[in-house]
N, C-alpha and C positions, 0 to 999 in steps of 0.2 A: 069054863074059862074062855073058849072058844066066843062063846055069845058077847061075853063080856069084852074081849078085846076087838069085837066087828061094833057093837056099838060105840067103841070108845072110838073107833078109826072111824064110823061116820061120821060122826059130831065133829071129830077133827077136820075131817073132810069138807063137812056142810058150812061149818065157821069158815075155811081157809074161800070156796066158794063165796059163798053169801059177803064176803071182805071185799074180794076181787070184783066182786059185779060191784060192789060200792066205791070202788073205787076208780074203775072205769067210765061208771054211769057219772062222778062225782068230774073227772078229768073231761070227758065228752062235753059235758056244761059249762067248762072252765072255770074250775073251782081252784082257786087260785090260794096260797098259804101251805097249811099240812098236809100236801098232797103225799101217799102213802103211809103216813102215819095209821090207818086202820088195820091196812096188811102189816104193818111193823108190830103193832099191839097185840093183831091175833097171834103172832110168833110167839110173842111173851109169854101169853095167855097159854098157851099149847105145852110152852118151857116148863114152866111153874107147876102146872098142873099135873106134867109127868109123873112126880115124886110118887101120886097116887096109883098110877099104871105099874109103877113100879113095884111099892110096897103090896097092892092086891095081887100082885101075882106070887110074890114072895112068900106072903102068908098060907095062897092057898096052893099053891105048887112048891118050886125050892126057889135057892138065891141064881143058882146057873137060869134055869130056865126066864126067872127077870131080867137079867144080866141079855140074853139074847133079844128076846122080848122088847124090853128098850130100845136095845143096837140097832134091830130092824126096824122099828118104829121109828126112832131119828133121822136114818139113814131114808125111810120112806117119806118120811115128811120134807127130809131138807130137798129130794128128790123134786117133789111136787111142788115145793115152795121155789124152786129153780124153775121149773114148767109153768105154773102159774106166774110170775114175774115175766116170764119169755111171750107168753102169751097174751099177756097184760100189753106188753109192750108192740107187739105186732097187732092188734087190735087199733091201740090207737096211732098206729100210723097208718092206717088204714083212712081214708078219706068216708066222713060218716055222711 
């Protein structure tokens, strides 16, 4: 399970990244309209997808240990989705 939930937190990880450099690079150019909308989507993307994080942990450990699992997991991301935003944001005030 171990392995299993390091790859699931990079891909979270690499999406949550790979968004932010798209959306920076995307604001730096003056891309004017849906700006943020990428970061907004990979949220969703992440939300949605949970259920799976969840039920594989459940199936192959118990309901407590998902139940945790999860909790840190949300708690990690909404974490880092507050970081990257902050970061986001002092980036492009930043004279390019």
């Amino acid at each position: 399970m171990p392995l299993f939930w390091t790859i699931w937190a990079c891909a979270v990880v690499g999406l949550l990244l790979l968004v932010s450099y798209m959306e920076v690079s995307g604001a730096r150019r003056g891309f004017q309209g849906a700006n943020g909308i990428f970061l907004f989507t990979s949220g969703y993307l992440t939300l949605l997808t949970s259920p799976i994080l969840f039920i594989v942990t459940w199936v192959q450990l118990d309901f407590l240990t998902a139940l945790i699992v999860w909790g840190i997991g949300a708690a990690v991301y909404a974490a880092l989705f507050y970081c990257m935003l902050q970061l986001i944001d002092k980036l492009l005030r930043q004279p390019s």
